[in-house]
C-alpha positions in Angstrom: 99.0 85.0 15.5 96.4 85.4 13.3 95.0 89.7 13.1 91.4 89.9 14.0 89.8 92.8 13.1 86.9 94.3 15.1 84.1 96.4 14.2 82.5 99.9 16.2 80.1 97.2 18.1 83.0 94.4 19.6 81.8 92.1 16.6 84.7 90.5 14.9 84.4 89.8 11.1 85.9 86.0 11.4 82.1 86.0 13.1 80.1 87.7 11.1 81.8 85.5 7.8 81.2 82.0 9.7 77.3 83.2 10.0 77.0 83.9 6.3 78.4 81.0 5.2 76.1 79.0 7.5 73.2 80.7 6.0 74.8 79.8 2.5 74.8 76.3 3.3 71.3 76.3 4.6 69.8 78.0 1.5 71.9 75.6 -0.6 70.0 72.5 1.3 66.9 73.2 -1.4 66.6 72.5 -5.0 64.2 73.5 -8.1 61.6 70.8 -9.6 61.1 70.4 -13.2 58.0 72.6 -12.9 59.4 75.5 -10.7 58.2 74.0 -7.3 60.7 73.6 -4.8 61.5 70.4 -2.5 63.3 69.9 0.8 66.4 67.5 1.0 66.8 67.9 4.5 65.6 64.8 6.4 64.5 66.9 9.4 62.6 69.7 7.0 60.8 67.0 4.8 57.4 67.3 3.6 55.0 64.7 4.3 53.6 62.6 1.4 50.9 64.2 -0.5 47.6 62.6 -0.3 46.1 61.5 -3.8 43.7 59.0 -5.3 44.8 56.9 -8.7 43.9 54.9 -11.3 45.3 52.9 -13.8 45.3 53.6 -17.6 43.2 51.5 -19.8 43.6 50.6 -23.1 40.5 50.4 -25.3 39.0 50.1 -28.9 39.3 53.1 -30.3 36.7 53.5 -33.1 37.0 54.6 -36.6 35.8 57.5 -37.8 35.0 60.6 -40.1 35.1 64.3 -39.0 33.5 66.7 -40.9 31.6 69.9 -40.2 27.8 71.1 -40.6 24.9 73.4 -39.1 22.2 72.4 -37.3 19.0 72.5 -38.2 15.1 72.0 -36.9 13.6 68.7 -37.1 10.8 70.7 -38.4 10.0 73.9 -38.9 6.3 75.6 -39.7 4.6 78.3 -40.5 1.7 77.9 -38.9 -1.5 79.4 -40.4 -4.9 79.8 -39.7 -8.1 77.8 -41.5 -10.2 80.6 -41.5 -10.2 84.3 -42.3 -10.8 86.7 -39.5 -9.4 89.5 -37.4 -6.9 88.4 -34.4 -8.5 88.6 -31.4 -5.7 86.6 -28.9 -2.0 85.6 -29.0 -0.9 83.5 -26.8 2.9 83.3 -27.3 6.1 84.9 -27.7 9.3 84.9 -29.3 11.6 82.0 -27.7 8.2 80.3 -25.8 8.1 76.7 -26.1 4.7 75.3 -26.8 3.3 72.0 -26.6 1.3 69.9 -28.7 -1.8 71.5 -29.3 -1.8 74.2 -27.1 -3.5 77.6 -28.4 -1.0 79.9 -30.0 -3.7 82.4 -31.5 -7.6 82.6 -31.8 -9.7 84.3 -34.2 -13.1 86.0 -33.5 -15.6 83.3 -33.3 -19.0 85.6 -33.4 -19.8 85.1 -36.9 -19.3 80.6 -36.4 -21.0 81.1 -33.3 -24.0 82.4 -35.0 -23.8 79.6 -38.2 -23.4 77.1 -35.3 -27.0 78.3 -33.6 -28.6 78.7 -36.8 -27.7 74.8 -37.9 -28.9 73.7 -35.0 -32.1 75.0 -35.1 -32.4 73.8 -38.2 -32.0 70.6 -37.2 -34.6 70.8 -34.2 -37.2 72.2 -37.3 -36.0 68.8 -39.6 -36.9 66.6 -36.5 -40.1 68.2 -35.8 -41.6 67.6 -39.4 -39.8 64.0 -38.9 -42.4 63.4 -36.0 -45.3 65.2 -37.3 -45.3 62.7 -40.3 -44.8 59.8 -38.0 -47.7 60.7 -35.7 -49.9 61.5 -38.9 -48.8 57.9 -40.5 -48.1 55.5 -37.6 -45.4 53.6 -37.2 -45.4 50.2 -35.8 -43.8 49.7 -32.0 -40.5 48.8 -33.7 -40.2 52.4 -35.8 -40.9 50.1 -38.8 -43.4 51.2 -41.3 -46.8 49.3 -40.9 -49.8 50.2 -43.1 -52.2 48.3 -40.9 -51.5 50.8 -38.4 -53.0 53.9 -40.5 -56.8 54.4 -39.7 -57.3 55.1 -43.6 -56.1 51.6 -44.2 -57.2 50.0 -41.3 -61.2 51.4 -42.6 -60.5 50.1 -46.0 -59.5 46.9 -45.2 -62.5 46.3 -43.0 -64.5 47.2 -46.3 -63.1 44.8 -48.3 -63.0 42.2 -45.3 -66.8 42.6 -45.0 -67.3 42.7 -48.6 -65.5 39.5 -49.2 -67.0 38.0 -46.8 -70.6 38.8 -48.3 -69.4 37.5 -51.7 -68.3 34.1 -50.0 -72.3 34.1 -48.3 -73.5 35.4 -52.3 -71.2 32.7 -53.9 -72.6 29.7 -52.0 -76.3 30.7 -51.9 -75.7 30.9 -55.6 -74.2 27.3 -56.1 -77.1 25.9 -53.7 -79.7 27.5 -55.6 -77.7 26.5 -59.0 -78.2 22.5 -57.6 -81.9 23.2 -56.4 -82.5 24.1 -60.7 -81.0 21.1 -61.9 -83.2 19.1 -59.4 -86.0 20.8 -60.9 -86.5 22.1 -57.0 -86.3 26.1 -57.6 -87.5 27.6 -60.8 -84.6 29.4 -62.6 -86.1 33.2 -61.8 -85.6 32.1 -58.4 -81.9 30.9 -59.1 -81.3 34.3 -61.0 -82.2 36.5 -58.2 -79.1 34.6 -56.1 -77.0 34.4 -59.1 -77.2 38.4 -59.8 -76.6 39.3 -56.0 -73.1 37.0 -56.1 -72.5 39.2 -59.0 -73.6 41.9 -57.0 -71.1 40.9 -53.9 -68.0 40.4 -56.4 -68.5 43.8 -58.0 -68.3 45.4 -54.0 -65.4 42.9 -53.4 -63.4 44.3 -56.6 -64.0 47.8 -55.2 -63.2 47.8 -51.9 -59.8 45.6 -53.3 -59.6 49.1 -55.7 -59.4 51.0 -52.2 -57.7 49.1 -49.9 -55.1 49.3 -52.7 -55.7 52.9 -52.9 -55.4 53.9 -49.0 -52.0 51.4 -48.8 -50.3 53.6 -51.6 -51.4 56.4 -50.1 -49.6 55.3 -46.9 -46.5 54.6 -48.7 -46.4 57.6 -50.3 -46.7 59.3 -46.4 -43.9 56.9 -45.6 -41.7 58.1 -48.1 -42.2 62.0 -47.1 -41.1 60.9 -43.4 -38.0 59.6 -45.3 -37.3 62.6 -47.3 -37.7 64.5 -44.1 -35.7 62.4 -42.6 -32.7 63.7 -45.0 -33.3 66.5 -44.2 -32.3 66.2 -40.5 -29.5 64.0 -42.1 -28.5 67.2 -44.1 -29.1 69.5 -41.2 -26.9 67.9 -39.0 -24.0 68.1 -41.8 -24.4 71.7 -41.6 -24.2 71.7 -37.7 -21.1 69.5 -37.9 -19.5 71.8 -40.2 -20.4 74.6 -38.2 -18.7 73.3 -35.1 -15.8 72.6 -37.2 -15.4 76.3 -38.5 -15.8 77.5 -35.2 -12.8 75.0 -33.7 -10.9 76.2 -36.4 -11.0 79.9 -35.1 -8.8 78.5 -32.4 -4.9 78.0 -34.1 -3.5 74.8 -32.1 0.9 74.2 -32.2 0.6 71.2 -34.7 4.1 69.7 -32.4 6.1 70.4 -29.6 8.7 73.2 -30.2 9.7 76.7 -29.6 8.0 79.8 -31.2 11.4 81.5 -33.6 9.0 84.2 -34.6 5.5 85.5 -34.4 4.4 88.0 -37.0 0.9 88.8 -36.1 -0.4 90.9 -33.6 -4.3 91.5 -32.2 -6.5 92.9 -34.5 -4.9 92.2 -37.7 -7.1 90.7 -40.8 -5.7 87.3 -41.3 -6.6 84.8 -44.0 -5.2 81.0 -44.6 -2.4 82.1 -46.2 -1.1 84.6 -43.3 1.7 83.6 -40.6 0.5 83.7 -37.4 3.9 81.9 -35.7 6.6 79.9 -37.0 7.4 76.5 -35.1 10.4 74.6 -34.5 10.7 71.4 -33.4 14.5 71.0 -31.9 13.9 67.8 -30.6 15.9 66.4 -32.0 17.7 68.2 -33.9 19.1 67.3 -37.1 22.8 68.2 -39.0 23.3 68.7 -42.7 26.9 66.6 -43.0 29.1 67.4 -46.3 31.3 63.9 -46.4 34.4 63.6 -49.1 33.4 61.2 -51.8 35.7 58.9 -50.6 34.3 58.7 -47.2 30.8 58.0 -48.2 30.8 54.3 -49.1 31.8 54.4 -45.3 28.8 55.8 -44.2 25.2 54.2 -43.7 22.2 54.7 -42.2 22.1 54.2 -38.8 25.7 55.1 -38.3 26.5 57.0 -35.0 27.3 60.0 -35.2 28.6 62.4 -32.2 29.3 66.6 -32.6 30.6 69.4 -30.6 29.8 72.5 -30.9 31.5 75.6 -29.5 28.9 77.2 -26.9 29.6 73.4 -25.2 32.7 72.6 -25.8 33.0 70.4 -23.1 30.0 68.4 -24.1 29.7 65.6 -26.7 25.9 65.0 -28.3 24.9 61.9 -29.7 23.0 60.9 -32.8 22.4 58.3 -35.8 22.8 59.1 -39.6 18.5 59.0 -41.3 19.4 60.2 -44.8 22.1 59.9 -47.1 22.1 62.5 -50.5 22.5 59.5 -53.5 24.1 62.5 -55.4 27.7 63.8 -55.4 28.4 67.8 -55.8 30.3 68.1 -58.9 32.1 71.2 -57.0 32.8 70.2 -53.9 33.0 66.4 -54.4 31.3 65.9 -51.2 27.8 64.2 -50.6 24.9 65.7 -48.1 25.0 63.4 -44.9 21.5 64.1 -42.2 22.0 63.0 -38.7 19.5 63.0 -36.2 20.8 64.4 -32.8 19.1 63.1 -29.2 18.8 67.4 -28.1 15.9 66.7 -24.9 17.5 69.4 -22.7 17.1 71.7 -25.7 21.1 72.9 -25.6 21.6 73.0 -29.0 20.3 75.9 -31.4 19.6 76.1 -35.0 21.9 77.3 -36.9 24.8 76.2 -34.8 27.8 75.5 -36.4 29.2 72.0 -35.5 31.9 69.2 -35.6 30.8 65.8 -36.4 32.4 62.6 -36.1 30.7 59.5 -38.5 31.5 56.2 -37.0 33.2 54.1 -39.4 34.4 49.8 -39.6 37.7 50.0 -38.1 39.4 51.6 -35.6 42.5 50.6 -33.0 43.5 50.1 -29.4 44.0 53.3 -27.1 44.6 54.4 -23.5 42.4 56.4 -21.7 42.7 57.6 -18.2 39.6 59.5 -16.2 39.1 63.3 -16.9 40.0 63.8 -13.4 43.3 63.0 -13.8 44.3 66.1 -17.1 45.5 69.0 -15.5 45.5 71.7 -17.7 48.2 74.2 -17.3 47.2 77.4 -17.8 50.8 79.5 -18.4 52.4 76.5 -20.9 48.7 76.0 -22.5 49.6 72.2 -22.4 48.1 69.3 -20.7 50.1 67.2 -17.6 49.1 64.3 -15.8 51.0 62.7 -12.9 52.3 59.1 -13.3 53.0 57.5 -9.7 55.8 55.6 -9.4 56.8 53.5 -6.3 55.0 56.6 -4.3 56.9 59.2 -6.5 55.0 61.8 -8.2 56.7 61.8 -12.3 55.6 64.5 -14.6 54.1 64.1 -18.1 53.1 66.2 -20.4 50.1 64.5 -22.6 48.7 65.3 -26.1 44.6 64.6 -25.9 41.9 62.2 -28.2 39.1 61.6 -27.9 36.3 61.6 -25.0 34.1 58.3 -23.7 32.2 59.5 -21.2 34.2 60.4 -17.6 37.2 59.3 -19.7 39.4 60.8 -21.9 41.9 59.2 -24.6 45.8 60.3 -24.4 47.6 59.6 -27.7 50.9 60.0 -26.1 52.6 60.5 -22.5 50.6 57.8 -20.8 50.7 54.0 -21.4 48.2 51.4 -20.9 48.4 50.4 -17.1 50.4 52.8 -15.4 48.8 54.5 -12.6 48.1 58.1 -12.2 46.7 60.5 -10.0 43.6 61.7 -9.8 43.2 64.4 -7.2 45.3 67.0 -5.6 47.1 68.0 -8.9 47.7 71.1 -8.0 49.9 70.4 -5.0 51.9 67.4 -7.4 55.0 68.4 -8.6 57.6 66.4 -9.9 59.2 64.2 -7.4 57.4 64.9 -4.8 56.3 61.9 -2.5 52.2 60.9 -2.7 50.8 58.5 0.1 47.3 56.2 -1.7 
């Protein structure tokens, strides 16, 4: 008979070992997964499947292409100035304001144009007023074309000569009537001489008033050509009032493009000339990058080439361009050639001055498997990237090693292969092995 020992209580310690070994087989029932979660083997204690949504890896062209590193710059940059000298009498902008096209940034004081405006258009109101004066002294015809017939001077003068030839046409043929009358012997020649001398007579007053109808239409002329020359005058008068308007427009300084005010040196009440910064004006839309590409890239580069960068204040972002100019020189110390890029920036992320990562498009490239970006998990303690590959509704590890980005996608360049299916929600309750339900 076996000696059973018993403790203060009436417990015996055959009892008490049978209940820790229990317990020891209990604990024993649950076992570590590969990434320090635990599982259940127990059929009674097993966790249902994990919910999860999946996809299937896809392989795609993966393009050629050439990294290389730049800053950004403006698309344009000004200093702009003013067209006239003045003192400052408004700014309208600050550091960091973004401006439209043409909206005021700064105004001069406009008294002085003002007053050169006034004073050129009177003058042209005094131009006018001799214009009509002339007119109304010469007479124009209804169409505002010159008419001599319509001056009174020349209108008299020609009824002189009218009359006058018309007396020398009565003179003429009394004289040829009385001319025949001699030859018939019918008149006596003093008679005949008495009409011959008053034709004379009549052709002598014919001559004349010819002399001043002649006279009064040059006169006329002349009138004509003062209403002309006054005429220039309101020609030249309205030049100045043109250029007065101008000078006093130009009192008001206009952004000459869209952009964002980087500085703004001038302040109210200052003397500025055309020479003198009022704001300086960047246009950062879009932006462009100055590119230094290996010598033995650059054949591989041509305009129009896409270009995409990163830069560090988005690192999660990927901005999109096309190459515009190409340097035709090589740097005899760096062996690289100048590459610009223009970059689509219409939310206005990007700065200038940024330093970025840029990737040329080349010929070329290779296939690749992407998965979507909801499917990375980035582990945090390991600083490595997992993903979940689902296999016959078992959860498998993977640790994955990253490419490129298209889009919502995101290229593995090892871990994953084309077609398998992972999952792409609730990785943070996957752990290798465990059971997922689709």
């Amino acid at each position: 008979m076996r000696n059973v020992f018993f403790l203060r209580d009436g417990r015996s310690i055959s009892l008490l070992l049978l209940l820790a070994a229990a317990a020891l087989l209990a604990g024993c029932g649950r076992t570590g997964s590969a990434d320090g979660r635990t599982a259940t083997t127990g059929n009674e204690s097993e966790p249902p499947p994990i919910q999860v949504t999946v996809a299937r890896a896809e392989s795609r062209n993966v393009p050629a292409f050439i990294q290389a590193t730049g800053s950004l710059v403006a698309d344009e940059a000004s200093n702009v100035a003013p067209k006239v000298a003045g003192k400052v009498s408004n700014v309208s902008v600050n550091v960091g304001q973004f401006v439209s096209q043409g909206v005021e940034i700064a105004r001069i004081d406009d008294r002085d144009a003002r007053l050169e405006l006034a004073s050129a258009e009177a003058s042209v109101k005094q131009a006018i007023a001799a214009v009509r004066q002339a007119e109304a002294r010469l007479g124009l015809s209804p169409n505002g074309r010159f008419d001599a017939s319509l001056i009174p001077e020349v209108r008299a003068a020609n009824a002189a000569y009218e009359q006058a030839l018309a007396e020398f046409r009565q003179a003429e043929a009394n004289e040829k009537r009385y001319r025949d009358l001699v030859e018939t012997g019918d008149v006596s020649m003093i008679t005949y001489e008495q009409f011959r001398t008053a034709r004379d007579t009549a052709r002598t007053r014919v001559n004349s008033a010819k002399e001043q109808l002649d006279a009064s239409v040059n006169t006329a002329r002349q009138s004509n050509a003062a209403i002309q020359s006054a005429q220039a005058s309101v020609e030249a008068a309205q030049t100045q009032v043109n250029s007065a308007r101008q000078a006093l427009a130009d009192t008001i300084i206009r952004a000459p493009f869209s952009g964002f005010v980087s500085d703004r040196p001038t302040a109210v009440g200052e003397f500025v000339t055309s020479a003198s910064v009022i704001a300086t004006l960047l246009r950062t839309n879009p932006m462009k990058i100055q590119i230094q590409v290996a010598e033995a890239d650059v054949p591989s580069v041509t305009i129009g080439r896409s270009v995409s960068l990163q830069v560090d204040a988005y690192r999660d972002r990927r901005f999109a361009g096309v190459v515009t100019a190409i340097n035709p020189s090589i740097d005899s110390t760096s062996r690289a050639a100048t590459v610009e890029a223009s970059i689509d920036n219409s939310d206005n992320s990007l700065r200038s001055g940024m330093f970025a990562t840029a990737r040329i498009i080349k010929e070329g490239g290779g296939p690749g498997v992407f998965v979507p970006k909801s499917a990375i998990y980035n582990d945090q303690p390991t600083q490595s990237y997992r993903a979940f590959v689902i296999v016959e509704g078992i959860a498998r590890l993977r640790v994955i090693q990253l490419g490129l980005e298209e889009g919502e996608f995101q290229q593995i360049l090892s871990g994953i292969e084309a077609d398998e299916v992972v999952a792409t929600s609730s990785l943070e309750q996957l752990y290798e092995g465990a059971k997922v339900a689709v």
